[in-house]
LUMTI-664583 format. One record per residue (C-alpha): z, x, y. Coordinates in nm, 3 decimals. Layout:
<r><Z>Z</Z><X>X</X><Y>Y</Y></r>
...
END
This chain:
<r><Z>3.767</Z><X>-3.234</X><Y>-8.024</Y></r>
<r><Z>3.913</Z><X>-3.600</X><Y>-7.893</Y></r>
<r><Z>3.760</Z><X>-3.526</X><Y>-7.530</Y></r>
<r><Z>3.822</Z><X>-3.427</X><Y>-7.217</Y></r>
<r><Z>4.192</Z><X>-3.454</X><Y>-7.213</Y></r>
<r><Z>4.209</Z><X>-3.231</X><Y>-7.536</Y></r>
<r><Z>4.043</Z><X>-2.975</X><Y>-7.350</Y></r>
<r><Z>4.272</Z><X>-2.988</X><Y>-7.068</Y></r>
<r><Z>4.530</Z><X>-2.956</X><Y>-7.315</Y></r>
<r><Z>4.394</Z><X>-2.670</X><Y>-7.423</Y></r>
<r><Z>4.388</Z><X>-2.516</X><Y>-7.093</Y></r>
<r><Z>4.728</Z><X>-2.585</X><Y>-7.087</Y></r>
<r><Z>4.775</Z><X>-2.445</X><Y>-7.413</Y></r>
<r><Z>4.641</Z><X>-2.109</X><Y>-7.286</Y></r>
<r><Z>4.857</Z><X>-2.095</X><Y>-7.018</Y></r>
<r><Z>5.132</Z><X>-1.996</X><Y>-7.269</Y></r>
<r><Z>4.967</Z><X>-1.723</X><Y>-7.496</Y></r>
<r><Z>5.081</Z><X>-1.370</X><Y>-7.408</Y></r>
<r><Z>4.804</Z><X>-1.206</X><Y>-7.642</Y></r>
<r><Z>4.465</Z><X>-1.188</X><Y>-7.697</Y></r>
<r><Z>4.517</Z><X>-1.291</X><Y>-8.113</Y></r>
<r><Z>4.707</Z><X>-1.601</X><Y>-8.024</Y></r>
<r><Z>4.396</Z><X>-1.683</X><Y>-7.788</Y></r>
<r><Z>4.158</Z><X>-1.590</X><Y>-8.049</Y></r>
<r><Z>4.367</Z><X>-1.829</X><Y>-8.313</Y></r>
<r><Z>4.354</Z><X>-2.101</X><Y>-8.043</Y></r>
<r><Z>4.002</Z><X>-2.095</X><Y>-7.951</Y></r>
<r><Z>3.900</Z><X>-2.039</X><Y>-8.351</Y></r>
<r><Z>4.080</Z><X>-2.338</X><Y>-8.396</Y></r>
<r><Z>3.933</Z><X>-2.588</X><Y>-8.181</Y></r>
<r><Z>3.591</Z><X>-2.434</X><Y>-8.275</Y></r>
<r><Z>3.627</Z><X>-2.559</X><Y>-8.590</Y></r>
<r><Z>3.667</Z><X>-2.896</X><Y>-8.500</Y></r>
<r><Z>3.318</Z><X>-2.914</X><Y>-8.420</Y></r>
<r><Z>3.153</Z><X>-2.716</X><Y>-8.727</Y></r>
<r><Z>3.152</Z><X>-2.354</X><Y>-8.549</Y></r>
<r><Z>3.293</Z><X>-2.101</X><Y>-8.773</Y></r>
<r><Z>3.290</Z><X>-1.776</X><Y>-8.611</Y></r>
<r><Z>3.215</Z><X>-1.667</X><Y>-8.250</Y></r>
<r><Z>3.255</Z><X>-1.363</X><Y>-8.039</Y></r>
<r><Z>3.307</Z><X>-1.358</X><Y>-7.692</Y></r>
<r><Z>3.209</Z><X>-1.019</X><Y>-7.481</Y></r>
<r><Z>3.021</Z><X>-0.878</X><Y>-7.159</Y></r>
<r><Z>2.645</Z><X>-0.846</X><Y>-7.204</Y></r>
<r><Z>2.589</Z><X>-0.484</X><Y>-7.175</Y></r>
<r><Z>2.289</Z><X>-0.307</X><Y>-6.957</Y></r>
<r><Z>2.007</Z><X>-0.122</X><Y>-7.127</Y></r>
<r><Z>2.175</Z><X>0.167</X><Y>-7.369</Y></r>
<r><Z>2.503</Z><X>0.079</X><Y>-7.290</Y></r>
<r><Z>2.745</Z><X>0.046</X><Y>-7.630</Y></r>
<r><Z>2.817</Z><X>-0.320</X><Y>-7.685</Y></r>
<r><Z>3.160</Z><X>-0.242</X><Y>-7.887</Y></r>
<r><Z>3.340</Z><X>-0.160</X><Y>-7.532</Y></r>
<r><Z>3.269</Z><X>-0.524</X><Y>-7.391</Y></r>
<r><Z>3.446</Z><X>-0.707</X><Y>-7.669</Y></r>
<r><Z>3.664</Z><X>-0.947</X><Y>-7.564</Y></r>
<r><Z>3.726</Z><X>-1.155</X><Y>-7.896</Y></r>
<r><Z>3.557</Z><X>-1.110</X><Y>-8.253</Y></r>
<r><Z>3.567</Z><X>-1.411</X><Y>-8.545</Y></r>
<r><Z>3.239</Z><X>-1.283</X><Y>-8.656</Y></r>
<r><Z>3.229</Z><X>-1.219</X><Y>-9.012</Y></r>
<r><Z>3.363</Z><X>-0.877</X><Y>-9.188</Y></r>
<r><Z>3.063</Z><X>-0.620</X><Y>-9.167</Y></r>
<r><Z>2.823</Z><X>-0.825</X><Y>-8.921</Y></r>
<r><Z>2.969</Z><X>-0.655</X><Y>-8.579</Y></r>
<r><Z>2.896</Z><X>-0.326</X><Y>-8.780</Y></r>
<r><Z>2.555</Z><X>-0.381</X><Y>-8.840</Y></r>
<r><Z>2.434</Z><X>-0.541</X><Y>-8.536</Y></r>
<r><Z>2.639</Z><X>-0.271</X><Y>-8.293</Y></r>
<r><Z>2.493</Z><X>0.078</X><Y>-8.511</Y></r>
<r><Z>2.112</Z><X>-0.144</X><Y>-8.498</Y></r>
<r><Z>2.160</Z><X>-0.187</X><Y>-8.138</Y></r>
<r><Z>2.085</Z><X>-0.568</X><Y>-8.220</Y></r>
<r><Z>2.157</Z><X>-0.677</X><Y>-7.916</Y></r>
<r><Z>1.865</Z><X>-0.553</X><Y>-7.747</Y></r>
<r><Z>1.615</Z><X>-0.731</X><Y>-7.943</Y></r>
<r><Z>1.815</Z><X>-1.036</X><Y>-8.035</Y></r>
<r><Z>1.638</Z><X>-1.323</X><Y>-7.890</Y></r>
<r><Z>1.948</Z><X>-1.535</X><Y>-7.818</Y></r>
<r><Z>2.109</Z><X>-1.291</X><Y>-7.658</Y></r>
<r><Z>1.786</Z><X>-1.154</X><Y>-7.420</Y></r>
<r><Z>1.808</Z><X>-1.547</X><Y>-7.371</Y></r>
<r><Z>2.196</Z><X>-1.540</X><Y>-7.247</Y></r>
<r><Z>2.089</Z><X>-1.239</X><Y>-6.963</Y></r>
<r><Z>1.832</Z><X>-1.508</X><Y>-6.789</Y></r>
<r><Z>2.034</Z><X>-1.846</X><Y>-6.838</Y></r>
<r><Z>2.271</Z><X>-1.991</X><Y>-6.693</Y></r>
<r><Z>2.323</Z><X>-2.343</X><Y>-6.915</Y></r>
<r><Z>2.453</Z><X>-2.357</X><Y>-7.266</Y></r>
<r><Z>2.276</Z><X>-2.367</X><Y>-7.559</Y></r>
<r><Z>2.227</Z><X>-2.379</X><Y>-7.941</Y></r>
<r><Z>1.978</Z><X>-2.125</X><Y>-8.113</Y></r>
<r><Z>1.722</Z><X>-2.342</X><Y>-8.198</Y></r>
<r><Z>1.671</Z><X>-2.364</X><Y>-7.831</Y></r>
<r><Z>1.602</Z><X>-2.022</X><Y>-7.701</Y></r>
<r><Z>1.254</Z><X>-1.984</X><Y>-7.612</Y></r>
<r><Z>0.998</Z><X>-1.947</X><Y>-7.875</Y></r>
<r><Z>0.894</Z><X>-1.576</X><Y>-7.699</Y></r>
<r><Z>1.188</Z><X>-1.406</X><Y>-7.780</Y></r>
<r><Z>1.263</Z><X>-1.504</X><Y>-8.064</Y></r>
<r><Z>0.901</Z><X>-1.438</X><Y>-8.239</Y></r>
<r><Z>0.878</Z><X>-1.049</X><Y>-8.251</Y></r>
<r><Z>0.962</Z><X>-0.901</X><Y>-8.556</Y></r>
<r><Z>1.293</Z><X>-0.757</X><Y>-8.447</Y></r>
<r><Z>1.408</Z><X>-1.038</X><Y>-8.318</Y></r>
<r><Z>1.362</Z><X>-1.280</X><Y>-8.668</Y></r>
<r><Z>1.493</Z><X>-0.934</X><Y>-8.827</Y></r>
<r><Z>1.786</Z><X>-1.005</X><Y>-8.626</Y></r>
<r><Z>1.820</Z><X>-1.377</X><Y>-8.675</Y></r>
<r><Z>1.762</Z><X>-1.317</X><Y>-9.116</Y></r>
<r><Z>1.988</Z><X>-1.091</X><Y>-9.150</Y></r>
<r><Z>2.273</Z><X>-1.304</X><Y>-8.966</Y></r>
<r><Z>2.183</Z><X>-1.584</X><Y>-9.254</Y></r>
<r><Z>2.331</Z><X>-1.316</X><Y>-9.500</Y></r>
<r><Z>2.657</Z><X>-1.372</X><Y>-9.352</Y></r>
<r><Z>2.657</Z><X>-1.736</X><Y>-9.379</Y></r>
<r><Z>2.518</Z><X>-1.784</X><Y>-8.932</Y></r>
<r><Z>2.264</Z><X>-2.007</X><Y>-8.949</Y></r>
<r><Z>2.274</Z><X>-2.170</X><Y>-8.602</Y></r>
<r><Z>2.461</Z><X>-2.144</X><Y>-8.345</Y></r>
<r><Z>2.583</Z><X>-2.224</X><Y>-7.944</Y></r>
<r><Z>2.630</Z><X>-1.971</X><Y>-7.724</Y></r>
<r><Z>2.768</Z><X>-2.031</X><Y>-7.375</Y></r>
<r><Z>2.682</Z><X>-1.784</X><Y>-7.083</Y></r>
<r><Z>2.935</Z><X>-1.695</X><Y>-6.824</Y></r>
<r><Z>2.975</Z><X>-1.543</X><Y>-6.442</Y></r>
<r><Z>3.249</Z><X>-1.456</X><Y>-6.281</Y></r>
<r><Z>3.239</Z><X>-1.490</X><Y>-5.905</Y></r>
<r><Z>3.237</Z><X>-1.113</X><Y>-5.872</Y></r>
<r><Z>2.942</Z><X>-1.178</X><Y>-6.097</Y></r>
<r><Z>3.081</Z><X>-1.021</X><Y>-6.424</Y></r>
<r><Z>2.809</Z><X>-1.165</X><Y>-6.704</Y></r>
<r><Z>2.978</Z><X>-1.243</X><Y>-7.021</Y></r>
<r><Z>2.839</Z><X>-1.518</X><Y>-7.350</Y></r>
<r><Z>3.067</Z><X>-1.677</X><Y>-7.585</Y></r>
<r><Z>2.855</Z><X>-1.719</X><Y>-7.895</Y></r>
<r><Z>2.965</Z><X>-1.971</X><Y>-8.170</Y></r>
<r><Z>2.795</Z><X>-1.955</X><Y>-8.521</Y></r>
<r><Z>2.757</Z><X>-2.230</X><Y>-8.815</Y></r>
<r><Z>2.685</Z><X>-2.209</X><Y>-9.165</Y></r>
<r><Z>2.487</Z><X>-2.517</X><Y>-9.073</Y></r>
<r><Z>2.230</Z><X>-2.701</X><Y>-8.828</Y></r>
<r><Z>2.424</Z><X>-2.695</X><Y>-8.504</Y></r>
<r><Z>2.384</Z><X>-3.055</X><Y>-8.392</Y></r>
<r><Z>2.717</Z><X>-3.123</X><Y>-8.080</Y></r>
<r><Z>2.707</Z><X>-3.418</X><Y>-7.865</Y></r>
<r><Z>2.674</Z><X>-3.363</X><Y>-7.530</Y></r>
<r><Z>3.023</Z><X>-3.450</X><Y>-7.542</Y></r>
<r><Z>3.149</Z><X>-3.177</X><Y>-7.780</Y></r>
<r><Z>2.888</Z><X>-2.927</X><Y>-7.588</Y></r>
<r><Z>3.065</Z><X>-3.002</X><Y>-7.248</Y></r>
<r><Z>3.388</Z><X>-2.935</X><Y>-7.386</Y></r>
<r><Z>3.310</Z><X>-2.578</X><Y>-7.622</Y></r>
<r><Z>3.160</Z><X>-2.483</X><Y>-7.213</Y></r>
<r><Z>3.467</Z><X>-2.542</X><Y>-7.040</Y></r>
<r><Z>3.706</Z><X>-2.436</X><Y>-7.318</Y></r>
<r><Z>3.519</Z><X>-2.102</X><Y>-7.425</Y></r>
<r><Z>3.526</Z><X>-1.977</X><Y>-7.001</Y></r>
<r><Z>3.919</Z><X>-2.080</X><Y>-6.962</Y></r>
<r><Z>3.915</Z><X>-1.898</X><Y>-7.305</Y></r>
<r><Z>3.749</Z><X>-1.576</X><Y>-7.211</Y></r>
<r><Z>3.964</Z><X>-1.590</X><Y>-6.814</Y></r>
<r><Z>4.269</Z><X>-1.598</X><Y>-7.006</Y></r>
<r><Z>4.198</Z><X>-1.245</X><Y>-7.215</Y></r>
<r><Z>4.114</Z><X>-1.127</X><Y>-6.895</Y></r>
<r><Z>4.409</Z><X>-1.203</X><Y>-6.750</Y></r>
<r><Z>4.633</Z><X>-1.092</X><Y>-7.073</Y></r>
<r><Z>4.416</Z><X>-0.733</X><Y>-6.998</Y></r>
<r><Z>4.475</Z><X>-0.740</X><Y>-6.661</Y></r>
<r><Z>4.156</Z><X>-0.765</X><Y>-6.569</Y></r>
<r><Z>4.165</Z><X>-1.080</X><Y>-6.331</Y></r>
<r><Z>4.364</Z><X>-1.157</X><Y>-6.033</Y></r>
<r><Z>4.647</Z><X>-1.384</X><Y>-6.035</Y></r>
<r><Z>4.676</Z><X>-1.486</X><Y>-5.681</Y></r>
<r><Z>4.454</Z><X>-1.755</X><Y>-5.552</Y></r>
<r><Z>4.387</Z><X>-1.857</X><Y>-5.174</Y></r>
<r><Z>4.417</Z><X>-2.216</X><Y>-5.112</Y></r>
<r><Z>4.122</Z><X>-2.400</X><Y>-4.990</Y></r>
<r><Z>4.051</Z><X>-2.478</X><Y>-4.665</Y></r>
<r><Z>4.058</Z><X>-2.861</X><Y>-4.520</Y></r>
<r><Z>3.691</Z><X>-2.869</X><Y>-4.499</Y></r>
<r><Z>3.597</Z><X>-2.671</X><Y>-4.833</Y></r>
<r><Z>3.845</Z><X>-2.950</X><Y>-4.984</Y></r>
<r><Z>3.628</Z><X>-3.215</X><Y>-4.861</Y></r>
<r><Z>3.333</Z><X>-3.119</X><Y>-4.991</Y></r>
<r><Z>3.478</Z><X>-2.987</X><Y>-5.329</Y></r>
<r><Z>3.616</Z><X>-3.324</X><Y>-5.352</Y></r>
<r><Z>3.246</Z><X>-3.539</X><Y>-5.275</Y></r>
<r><Z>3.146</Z><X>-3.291</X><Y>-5.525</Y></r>
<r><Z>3.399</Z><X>-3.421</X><Y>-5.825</Y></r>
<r><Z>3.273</Z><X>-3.759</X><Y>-5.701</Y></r>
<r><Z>2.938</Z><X>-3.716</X><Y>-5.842</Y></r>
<r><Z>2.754</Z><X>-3.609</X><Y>-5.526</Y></r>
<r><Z>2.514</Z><X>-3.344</X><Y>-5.462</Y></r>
<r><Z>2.507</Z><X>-3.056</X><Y>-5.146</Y></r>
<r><Z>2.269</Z><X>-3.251</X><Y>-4.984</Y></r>
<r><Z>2.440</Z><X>-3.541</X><Y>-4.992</Y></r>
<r><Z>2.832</Z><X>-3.377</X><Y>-4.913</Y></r>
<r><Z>2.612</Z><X>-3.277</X><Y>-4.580</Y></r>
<r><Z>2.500</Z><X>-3.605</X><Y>-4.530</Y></r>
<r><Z>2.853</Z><X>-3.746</X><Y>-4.549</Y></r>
<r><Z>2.987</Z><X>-3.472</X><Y>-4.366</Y></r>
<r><Z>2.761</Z><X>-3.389</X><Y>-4.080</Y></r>
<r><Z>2.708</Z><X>-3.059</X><Y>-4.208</Y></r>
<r><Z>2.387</Z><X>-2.911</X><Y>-4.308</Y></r>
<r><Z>2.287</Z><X>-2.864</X><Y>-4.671</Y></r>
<r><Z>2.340</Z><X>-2.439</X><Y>-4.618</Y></r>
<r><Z>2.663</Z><X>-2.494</X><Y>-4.454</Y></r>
<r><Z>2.835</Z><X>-2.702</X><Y>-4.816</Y></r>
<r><Z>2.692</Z><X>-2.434</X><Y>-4.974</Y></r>
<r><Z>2.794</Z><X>-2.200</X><Y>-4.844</Y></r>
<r><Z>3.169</Z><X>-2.399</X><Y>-4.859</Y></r>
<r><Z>3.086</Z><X>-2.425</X><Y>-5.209</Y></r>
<r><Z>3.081</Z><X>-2.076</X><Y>-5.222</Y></r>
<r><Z>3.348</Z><X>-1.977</X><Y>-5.087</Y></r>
<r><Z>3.566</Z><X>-2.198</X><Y>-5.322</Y></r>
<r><Z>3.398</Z><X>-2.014</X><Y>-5.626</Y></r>
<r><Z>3.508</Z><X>-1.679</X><Y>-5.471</Y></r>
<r><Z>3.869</Z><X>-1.839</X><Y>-5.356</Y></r>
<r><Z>3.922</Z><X>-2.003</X><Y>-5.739</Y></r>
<r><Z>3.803</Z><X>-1.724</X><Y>-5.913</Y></r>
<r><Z>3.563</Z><X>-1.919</X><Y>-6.106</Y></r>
<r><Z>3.204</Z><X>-1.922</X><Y>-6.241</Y></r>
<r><Z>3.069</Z><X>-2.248</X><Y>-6.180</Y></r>
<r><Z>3.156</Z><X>-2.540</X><Y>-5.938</Y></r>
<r><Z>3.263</Z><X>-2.781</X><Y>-6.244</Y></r>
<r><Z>3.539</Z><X>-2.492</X><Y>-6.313</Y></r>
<r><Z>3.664</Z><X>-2.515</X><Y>-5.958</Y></r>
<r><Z>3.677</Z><X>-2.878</X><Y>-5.961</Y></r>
<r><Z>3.883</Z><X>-2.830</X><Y>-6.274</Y></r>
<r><Z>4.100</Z><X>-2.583</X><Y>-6.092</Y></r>
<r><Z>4.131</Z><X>-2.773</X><Y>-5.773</Y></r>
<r><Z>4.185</Z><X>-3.106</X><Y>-5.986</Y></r>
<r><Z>4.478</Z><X>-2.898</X><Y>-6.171</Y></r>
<r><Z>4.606</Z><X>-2.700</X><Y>-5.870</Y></r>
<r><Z>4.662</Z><X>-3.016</X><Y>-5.623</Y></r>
<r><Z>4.382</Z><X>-2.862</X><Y>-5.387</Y></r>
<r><Z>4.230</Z><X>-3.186</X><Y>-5.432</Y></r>
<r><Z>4.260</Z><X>-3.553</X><Y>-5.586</Y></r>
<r><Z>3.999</Z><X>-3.806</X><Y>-5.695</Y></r>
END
């Protein structure tokens, strides 16, 4: 990917796919770029509930799904135990040496090498009415991104994974504008500042931006406070 304005194109781009292969297509696409061959993007089921229900996309390769949904991999796969307790990005290598020593676990992690995943990056997801989803990406090779091309696969893969939501209906279109004040702070938040210091500037006690922070998250529909400065940013709710 070129940088940050390719993946506001992107975003863009999304905005005009009507159905959840062209946003499969799009997102395998850009993927690519970057050495990540196949990915799936789903909700991270509970304890003995069927992962095949919370499938949102599927690149993986022909057979894999099948295997790791009738071994109930998900349970003992160490990346994805890893994706339940995270909220930050990461590649394979990086999950925690714990769960990813038992034997079902590198059981999990061989058997993906027989379909050409050797590493991977998986990003983690929330919605604000705190639906817990991963987009996991998977290379035939050492996953080594930038920070760069790791920011971008982040804030592509969520607009990726709101869109199918919205194709299915599953996300609501109407968004509440922000109010004066949760504009201000959003806005000394895009400016590099922290809570602490948005109260600083603002008067306002550390709990109170929060809490204004919060409320935009909820208003915006989002996950994270980057994605509502992205939204705000694109929306006109504020300028930097």
């Amino acid at each position: 990917m070129a940088g940050v304005t390719a993946a506001f194109d992107f975003i863009d781009h999304l905005k005009s796919l009507s159905s959840v292969e062209d946003v499969l297509a799009a997102l395998q696409a850009e993927a690519a770029k970057v050495g990540l061959d196949h990915f799936i993007a789903t909700g991270l089921p509970m304890p003995n509930q069927p992962l095949l229900p919370l499938i949102l996309l599927n690149s993986w390769p022909a057979g894999w799904l099948e295997r790791y949904s009738q071994e109930d991999y998900f349970q003992h796969d160490g990346v994805a135990q890893w994706a339940l307790r995270t909220t930050e990005p990461f590649t394979w290598r990086e999950v925690p040496q714990p769960l990813m020593a038992p034997r079902k676990s590198q059981r999990v992690m061989n058997e993906a090498t027989d379909f050409d995943m050797i590493d991977g990056f998986l990003v983690p997801m929330f919605s604000s009415r705190h639906w817990q989803a991963a987009v996991t990406f998977a290379s035939s090779r050492r996953c080594d991104l930038p920070i760069q091309s790791r920011s971008e696969i982040h804030l592509i893969s969520i607009y990726a994974v709101n869109r199918v939501r919205q194709i299915l209906g599953d996300v609501p279109s109407v968004k509440r504008t922000l109010s004066p004040r949760e504009a201000e702070c959003l806005t000394w938040i895009a400016a590099g500042k922290n809570a602490e210091d948005v109260g600083d500037i603002l008067g306002l006690s550390t709990h109170t931006v929060q809490t204004h922070l919060r409320n935009i998250r909820v208003k915006l529909d989002v996950a994270t406070i980057t994605q509502a400065v992205v939204e705000a940013l694109r929306g006109g709710e504020i300028r930097i």
